[in-house]
N, C-alpha and C positions, 0 to 999 in steps of 0.2 A: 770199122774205118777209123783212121787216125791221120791226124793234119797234124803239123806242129807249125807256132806261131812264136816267135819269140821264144821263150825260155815255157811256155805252157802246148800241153800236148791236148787236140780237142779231139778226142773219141765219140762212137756213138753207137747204143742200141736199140734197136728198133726204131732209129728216125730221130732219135733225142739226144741233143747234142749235151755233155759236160766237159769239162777241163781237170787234168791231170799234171801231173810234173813230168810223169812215163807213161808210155803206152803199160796197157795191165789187161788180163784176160779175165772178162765177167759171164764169159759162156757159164757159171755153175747159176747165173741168176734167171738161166731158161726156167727151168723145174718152177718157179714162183711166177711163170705167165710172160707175159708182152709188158714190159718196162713204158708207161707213157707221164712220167716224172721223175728229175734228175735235181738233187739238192749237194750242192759242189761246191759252199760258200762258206763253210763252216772249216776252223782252226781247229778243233779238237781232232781232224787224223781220220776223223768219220766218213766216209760219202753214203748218204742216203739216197733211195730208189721208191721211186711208188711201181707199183706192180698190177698188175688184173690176171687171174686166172678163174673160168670156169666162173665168170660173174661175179667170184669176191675180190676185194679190191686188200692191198698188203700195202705197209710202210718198211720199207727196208734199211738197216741200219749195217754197210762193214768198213770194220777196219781192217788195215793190211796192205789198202794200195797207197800209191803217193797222190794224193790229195794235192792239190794247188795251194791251196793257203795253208797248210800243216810245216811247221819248221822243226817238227822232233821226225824220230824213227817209228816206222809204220808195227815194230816189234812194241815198241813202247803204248801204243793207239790200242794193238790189241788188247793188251795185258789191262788196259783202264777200261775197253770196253767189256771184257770176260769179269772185270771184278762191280762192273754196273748189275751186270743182270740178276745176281741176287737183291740190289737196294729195289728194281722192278717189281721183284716180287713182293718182297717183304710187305711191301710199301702199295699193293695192287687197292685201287679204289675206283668207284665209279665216275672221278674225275680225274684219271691219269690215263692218259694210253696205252690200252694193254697188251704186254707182252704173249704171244703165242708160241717162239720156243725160240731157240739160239743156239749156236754150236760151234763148232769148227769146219772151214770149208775155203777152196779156192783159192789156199795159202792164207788165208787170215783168220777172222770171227764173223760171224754174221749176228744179228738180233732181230729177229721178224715181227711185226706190230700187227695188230691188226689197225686198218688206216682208218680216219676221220677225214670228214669234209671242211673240217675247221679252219678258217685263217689266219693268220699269222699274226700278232701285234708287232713282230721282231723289226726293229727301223731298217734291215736289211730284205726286205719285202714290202717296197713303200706305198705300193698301190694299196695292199692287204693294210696296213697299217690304218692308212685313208680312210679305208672302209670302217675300220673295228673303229677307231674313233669315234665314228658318226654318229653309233649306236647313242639312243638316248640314254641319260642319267640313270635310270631305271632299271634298265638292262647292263649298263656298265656296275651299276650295283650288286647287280646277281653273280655278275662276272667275278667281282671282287669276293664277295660271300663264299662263293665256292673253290679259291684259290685259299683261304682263309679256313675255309672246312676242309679240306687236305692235308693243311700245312699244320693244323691244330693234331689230326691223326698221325702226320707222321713226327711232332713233336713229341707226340705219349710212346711211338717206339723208337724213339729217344735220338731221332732224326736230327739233321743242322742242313737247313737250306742252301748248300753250299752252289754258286754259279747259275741260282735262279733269276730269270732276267726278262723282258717282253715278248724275247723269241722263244719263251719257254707256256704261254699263252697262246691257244689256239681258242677260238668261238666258231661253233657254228652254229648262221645264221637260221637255215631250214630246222633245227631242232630245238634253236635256241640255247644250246648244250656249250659247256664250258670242258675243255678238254687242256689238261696238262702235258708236257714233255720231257725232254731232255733234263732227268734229272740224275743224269750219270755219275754228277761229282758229289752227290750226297753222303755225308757221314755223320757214323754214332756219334754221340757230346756225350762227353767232354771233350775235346781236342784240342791241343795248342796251335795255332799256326809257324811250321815250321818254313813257309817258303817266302816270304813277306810279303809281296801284292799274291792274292791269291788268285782262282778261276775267278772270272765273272765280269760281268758289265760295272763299270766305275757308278754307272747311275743307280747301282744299286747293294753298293758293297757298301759294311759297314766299316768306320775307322781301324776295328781290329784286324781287317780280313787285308790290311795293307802295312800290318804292326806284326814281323818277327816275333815269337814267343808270345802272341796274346791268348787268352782263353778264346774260342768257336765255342757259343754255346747258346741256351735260349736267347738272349739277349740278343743276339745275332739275327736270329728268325726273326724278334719281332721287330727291327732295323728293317728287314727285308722287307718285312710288309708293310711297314708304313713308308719306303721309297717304293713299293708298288702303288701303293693308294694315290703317291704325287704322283705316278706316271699316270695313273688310268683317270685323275680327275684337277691335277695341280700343273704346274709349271717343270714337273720330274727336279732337276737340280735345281731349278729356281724354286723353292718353299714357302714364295712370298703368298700374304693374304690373299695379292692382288689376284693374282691367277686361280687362285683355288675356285672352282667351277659348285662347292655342296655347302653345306651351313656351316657357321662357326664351331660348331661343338664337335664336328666328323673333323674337322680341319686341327682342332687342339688335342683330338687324339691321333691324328696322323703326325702331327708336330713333334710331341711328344715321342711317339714310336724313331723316332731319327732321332732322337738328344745325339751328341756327340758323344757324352758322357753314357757309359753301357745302363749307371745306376740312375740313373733318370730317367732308363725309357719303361715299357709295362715288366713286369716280372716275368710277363709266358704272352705266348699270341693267341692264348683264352681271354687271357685279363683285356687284352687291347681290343679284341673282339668284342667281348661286354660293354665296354665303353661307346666301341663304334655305332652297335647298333641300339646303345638308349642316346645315341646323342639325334640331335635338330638334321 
């Protein structure tokens, strides 16, 4: 079924409505069960699907159709999704979502996940956000420790957090488990930035990733994670004392980690890790 509204076409399978630019036929996403979640909010060309078959539950990832918010070509969406799912693998860890296979299908690509129950921190999910907030210090701790233990591993295979952001933060609450995502635009370092603002959330991109010609490299990651640390405990772009929610000593290495200056912030996001967790 397909309505159009304005300039957006609202589709539906099994009962769950999304938004499209075109009508698009997703009959090949039977085989993957009964569709009872639809994520259509997303600029990268993607539309994601949750799925249930046979009592396991699927995250489904394709590009190819015309997405509502995407303003490139659905040709272009594939080609970035086909060349994510190697960094998927490479990069497979017991806090990242893991892939189960991907192919070609349906006119476009597909990537199938196997799903979490996790919620979202992304401010484009503001109830979910609501929620993760809530979580005590302690638990927002863990939270952070294990974005931080990921980020250290795919550092060593020589990873650059490129367009890691709050919506890329999933928790859940029943396991207590911290689960990552959407780390599609990830690439080897060294790299120059060739496109001047790069992918990513402003709140969390460092000065180079908006600097034509600058080096992408460790220094980058560890920028990322200390504007992670303000999201999940400070004022995110406000960096004042005032707001900082944890001790003085957490807060001077989070400070730190965001210099402006690349040569000022820690050398690696082991170093700044070290720090974090002997400080107050």
């Amino acid at each position: 079924m397909a309505e159009k509204e304005a300039d957006i076409i609202w589709q539906e399978l099994d009962g769950v409505p999304f938004r499209l630019k075109a009508p698009f036929d997703f009959s090949f996403l039977a085989s993957w069960g009964k569709v009872f979640k639809v994520f259509d909010d997303q600029d990268s060309g993607n539309i994601c699907f949750g799925t249930e078959r046979a009592g396991r539950r699927f995250f489904l990832k394709f590009a190819g159709a015309p997405a509502a918010r995407y303003e490139g070509s659905p040709a272009d969406a594939v080609e970035r999704l086909k060349a994510a799912v190697p960094v998927y693998r490479s990069l497979a860890h017991p806090n990242l979502i893991q892939l189960a296979d991907a192919f070609e299908t349906g006119g476009g690509y597909l990537a199938v996940f196997c799903w979490t129950d996790g919620i979202c921190m992304g401010k484009q999910y503001p109830e979910a956000r609501e929620k993760f907030l809530t979580l005590p210090a302690e638990k927002r701790l863990g939270v952070f420790d294990a974005i931080l233990d990921f980020h250290i591993c795919a550092a060593a295979k020589g990873y650059v957090a490129v367009d890691f952001y709050d919506g890329s933060i999933l928790y859940d609450f029943e396991q207590e488990k911290t689960v990552l995502c959407d780390i599609d635009f990830y690439q080897k370092a060294p790299f120059v930035n060739t496109m001047g603002r790069m992918w990513g959330s402003a709140r969390f991109m460092s000065p180079e990733e908006f600097t034509q010609g600058a080096a992408i490299d460790e220094a980058t990651n560890v920028f990322t994670m200390g504007a992670t640390a303000f999201a999940l405990f400070g004022g995110e772009l406000d960096r004042s004392r005032e707001l900082w929610t944890l001790g003085e000593g957490r807060y001077a290495a989070a400070f730190k980690a965001v210099s402006e200056k690349r040569e000022e912030r820690y050398p690696s996001i082991q170093a700044f890790k070290a720090t974090w967790d002997a400080a107050d």
